[in-house]
LOTOR-38994 format. One line per 2 residues: their letters; for each residue x, y negated, z of C-alpha. Coordinates in pm, 1 decimal. Layout:
A> X Y Z  ...
END
This chain:
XX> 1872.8 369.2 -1511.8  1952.8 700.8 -1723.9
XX> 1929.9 679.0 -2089.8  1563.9 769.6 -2112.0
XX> 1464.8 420.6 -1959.0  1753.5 264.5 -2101.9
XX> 1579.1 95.7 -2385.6  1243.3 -83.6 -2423.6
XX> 1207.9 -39.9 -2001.3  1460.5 -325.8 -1900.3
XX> 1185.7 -594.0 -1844.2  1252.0 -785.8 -1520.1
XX> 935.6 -956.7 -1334.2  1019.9 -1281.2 -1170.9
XX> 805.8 -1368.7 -820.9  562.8 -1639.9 -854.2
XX> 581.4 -1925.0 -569.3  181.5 -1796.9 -469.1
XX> 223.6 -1471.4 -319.6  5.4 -1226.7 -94.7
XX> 124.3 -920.2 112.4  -63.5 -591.8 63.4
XX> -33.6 -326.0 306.5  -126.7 13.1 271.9
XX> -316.4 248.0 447.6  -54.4 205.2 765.3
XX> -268.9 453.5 947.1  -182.0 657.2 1252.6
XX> -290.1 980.6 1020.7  26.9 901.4 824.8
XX> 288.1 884.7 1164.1  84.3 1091.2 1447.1
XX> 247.6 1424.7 1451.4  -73.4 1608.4 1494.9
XX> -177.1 1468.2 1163.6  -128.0 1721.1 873.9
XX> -72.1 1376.1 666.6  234.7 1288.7 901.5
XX> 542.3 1193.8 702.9  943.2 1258.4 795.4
XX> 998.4 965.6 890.4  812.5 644.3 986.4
XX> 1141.2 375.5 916.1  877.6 256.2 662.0
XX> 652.3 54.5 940.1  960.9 -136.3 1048.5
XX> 1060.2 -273.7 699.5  662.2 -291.5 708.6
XX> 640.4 -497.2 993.5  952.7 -734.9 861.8
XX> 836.5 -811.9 557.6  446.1 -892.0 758.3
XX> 649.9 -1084.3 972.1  860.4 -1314.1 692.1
XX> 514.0 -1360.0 519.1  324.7 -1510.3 804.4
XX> 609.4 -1701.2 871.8  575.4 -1854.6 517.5
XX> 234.1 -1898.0 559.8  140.4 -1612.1 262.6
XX> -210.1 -1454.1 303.8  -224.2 -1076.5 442.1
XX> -420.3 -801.2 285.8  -452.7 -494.0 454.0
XX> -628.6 -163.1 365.5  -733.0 175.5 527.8
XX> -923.4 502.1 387.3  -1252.1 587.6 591.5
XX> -1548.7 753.4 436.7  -1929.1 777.1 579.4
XX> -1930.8 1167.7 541.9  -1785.6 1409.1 291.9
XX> -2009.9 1325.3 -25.8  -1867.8 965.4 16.0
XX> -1538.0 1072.9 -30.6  -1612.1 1233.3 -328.4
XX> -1351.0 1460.7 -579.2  -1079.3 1282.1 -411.4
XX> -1191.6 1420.1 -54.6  -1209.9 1761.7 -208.2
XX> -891.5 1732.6 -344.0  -710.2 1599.9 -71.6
XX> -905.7 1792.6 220.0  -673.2 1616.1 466.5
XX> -856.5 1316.2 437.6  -1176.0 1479.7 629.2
XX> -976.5 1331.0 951.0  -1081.7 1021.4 764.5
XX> -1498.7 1045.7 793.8  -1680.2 823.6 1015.9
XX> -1726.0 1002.7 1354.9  -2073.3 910.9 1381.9
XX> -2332.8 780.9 1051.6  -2363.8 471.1 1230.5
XX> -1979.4 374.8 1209.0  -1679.7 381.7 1424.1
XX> -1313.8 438.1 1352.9  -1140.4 794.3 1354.6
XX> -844.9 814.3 1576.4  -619.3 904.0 1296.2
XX> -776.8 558.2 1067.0  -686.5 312.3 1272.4
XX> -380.1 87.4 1182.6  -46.7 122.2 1386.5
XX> 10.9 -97.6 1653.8  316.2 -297.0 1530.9
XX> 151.9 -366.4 1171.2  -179.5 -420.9 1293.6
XX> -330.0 -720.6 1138.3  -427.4 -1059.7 1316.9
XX> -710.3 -1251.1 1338.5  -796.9 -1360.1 1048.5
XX> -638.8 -1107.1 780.2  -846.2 -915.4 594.3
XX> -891.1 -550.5 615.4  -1076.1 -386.5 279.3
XX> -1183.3 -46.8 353.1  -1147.3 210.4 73.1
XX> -1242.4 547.3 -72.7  -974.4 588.4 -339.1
XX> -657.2 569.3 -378.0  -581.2 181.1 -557.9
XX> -670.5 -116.9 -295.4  -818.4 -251.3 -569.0
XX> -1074.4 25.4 -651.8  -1403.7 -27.3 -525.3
XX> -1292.3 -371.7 -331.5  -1302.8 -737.9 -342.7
XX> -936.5 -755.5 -380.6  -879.5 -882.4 -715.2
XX> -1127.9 -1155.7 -662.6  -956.4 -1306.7 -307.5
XX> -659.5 -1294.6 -445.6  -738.5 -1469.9 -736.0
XX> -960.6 -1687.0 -545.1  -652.2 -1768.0 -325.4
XX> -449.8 -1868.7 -682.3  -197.0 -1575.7 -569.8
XX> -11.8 -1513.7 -875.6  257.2 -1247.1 -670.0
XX> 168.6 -909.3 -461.3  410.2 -789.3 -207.2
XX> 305.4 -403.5 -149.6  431.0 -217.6 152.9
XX> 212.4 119.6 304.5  208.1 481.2 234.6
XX> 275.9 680.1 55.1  487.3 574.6 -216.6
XX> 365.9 854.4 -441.1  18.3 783.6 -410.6
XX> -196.7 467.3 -307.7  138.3 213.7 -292.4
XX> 158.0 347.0 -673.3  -180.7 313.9 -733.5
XX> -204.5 -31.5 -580.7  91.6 -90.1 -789.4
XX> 11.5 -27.0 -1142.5  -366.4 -171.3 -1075.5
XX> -197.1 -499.4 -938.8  -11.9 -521.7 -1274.2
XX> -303.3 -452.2 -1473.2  -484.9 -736.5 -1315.4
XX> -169.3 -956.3 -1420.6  -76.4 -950.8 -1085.2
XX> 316.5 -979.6 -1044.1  373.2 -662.6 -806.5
XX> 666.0 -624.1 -557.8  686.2 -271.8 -368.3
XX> 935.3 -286.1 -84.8  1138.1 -8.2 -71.0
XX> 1216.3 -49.3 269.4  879.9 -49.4 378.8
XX> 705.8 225.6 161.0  703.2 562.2 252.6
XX> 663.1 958.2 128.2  643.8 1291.3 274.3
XX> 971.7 1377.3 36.9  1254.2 1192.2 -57.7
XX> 1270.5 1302.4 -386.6  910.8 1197.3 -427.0
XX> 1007.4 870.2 -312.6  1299.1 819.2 -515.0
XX> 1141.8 935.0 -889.5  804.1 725.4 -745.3
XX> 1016.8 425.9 -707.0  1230.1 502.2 -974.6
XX> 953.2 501.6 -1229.9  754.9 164.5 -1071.8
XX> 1079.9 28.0 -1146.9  1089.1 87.0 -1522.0
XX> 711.7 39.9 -1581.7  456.7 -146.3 -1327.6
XX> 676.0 -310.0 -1095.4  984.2 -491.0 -915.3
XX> 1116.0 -254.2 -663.8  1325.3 -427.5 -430.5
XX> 1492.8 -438.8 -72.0  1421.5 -595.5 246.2
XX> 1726.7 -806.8 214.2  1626.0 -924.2 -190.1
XX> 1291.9 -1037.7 -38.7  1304.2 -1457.3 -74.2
X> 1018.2 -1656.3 101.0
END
């Protein structure tokens, strides 16, 4: 850490033993290459799909989210900000899934995981989120998704506030730039979060 962070940022969070999995927005928009929302690279969904993997194994409860809005005025600011997301409206007012919304294939959840659906950017905006996983006495989130820069940060720093202890996987997060991804993780580091690898994950 450069001398910036070198003082007064040096906290370390240690994992409690009750811990949840939250992944984020793993949605074809962000790995289809017709998507404009497409990253680089998609390495992220197989760290992703370890790290869902390990947790089931251990028994941990799975959270997953995805974007969708009703029509445009749901979406709000955001939506006209981020005029990608359009690909993310309902295709009909009485519901259905876009193409680009659903979840990828080898991070898809199972029966029984929850999927919240969102309009913002946090999971925990606008969801039930903080109250199942208080509700299930999880003391410990383990974020994975996309992208880094955005709703995994947003997830992130909302987890903490929420006294959540949050883990982002740097194996399994991804950006559209590397540099992005680097300073994102870089600064979840010194502030909000434990950023760790796939092989520094304990179960």
């Amino acid at each position: 850490m450069s001398s910036g962070f070198s003082s007064g940022f040096d906290g370390t969070l240690t994992p409690g033993p009750r811990r949840a999995v939250i992944a984020v927005d793993l949605m074809r928009a962000y790995f289809d290459d017709a998507s404009p929302l497409c990253l680089p690279s998609s390495s992220c969904l197989d760290g992703a799909a370890a790290v869902l993997a390990a947790a089931r194994a251990a028994g941990y409860p799975v959270f997953h989210t995805v974007v969708r809005f009703d029509d445009a005025a749901h979406g709000g600011v955001f939506l006209r900000k981020v005029p990608a997301l359009q690909l993310l409206i309902r295709p009909a007012p009485d519901g259905g899934v876009p193409p680009l919304g659903e979840l990828m294939p080898d991070v898809a959840p199972l029966e029984g995981e929850t999927v919240l659906v969102k309009q913002s950017a946090s999971a925990f905006f606008g969801t039930d989120l903080a109250a199942l996983l208080h509700e299930a006495e999880v003391d410990t989130v383990i974020i994975i998704g996309v992208s880094t820069s955005g709703c995994v940060r947003a997830t992130a720093v909302d987890a903490i506030q929420h006294d959540f202890v949050p883990i982002v996987v740097r194996d399994a997060v991804g950006d559209r730039d590397d540099a992005v991804q680097r300073a994102t993780l870089y600064d979840l580091q010194a502030k909000y979060a434990e950023v760790v690898g796939l092989d520094e994950l304990t179960w």
